[in-house]
C-alpha positions in Angstrom: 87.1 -2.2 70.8 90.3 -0.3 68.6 91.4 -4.1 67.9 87.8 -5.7 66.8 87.6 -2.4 64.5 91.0 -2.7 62.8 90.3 -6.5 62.6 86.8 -5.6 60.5 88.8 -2.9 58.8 91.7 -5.2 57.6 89.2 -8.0 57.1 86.7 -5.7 54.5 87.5 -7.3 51.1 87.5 -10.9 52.9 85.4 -13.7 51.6 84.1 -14.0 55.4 83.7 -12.5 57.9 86.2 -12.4 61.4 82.6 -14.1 62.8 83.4 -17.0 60.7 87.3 -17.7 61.9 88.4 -20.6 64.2 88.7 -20.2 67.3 92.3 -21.5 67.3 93.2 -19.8 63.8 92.4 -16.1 64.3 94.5 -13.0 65.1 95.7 -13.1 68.9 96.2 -9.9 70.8 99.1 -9.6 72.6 99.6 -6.7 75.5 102.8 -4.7 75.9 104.6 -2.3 78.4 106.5 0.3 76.6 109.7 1.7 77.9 109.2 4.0 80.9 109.0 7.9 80.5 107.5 7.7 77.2 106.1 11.1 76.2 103.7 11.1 73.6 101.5 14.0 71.9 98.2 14.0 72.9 95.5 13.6 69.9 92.5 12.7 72.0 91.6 15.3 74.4 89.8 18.3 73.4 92.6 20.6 74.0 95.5 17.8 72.5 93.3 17.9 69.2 93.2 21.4 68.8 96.8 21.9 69.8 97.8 19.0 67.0 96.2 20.9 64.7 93.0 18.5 64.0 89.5 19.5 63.3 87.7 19.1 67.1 85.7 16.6 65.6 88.6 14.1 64.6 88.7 11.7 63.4 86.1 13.5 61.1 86.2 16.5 59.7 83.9 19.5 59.5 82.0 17.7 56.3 81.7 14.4 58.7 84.1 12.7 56.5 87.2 10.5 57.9 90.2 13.2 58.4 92.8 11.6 55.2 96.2 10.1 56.2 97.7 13.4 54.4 96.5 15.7 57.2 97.5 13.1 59.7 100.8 12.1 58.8 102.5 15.5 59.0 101.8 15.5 62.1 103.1 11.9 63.0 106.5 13.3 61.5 106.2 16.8 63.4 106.0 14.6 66.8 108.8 12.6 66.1 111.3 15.3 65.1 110.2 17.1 68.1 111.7 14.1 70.3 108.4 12.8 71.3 107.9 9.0 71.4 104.6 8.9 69.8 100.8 10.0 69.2 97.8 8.7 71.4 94.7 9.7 69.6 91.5 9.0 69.2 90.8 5.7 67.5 90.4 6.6 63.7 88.6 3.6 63.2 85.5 4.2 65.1 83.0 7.1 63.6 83.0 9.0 66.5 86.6 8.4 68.1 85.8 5.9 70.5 88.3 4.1 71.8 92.2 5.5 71.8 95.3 4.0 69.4 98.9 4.3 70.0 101.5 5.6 67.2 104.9 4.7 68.8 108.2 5.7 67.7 111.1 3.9 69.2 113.9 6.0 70.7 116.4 3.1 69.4 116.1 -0.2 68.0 116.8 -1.2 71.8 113.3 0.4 73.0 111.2 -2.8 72.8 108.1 -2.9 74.0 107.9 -5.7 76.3 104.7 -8.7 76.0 102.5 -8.8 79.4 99.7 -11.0 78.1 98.4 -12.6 75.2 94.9 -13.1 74.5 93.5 -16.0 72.2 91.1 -14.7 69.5 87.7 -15.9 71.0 89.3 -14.1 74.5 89.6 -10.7 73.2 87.0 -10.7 70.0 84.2 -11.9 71.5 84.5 -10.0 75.0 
């Protein structure tokens, strides 16, 4: 669902739609394992929202508008100078948070995130 969003997202100012793509031409979605004991703040339970410092209805806010980057990004750079690894949080992209994204900071340019699977565009967009 997070990757169909980000697609129509990305895709806004198109000429077309992602509807109208090849089959064998659109985006693919590949599946990774991240480095064990990865800890990572938590943006997506009640409790991890408030404790971030986001409005309980992120990703709005109290006005029912999209929470801005500004408030966000702070706390992106609070995380990672407090050692963690990264930020799973609600998916911004969906009005009401459905759906969870990953913001991963890499110990060392050595922590790469290994492939498991790879799915074809009409695989994962139209599943």
């Amino acid at each position: 669902m997070t990757a169909r969003l980000n697609l129509r997202r990305f895709s806004a100012d198109w000429p077309y739609e992602p509807e109208d793509l090849r089959a064998d031409t659109g985006p693919i979605l590949v599946g990774v394992k991240l480095p064990r004991r990865q800890t990572v703040c938590d943006a997506h339970t009640r409790s991890g929202v408030a404790a971030a410092g986001l409005p309980a209805s992120y990703p709005l806010d109290e006005n029912g508008d999209a929470v801005p980057h500004s408030v966000c990004q702070p706390i992106g750079a609070r995380v990672k100078d407090s050692g963690q690894r990264g930020v799973r949080a609600r998916s911004a992209r969906s009005r009401h948070g459905a759906g969870r994204e990953l913001a991963w900071f890499p110990a060392t340019a050595r922590s790469a995130a290994r492939p498991t699977r790879s799915l074809s565009f009409e695989n994962w967009y139209w599943s």
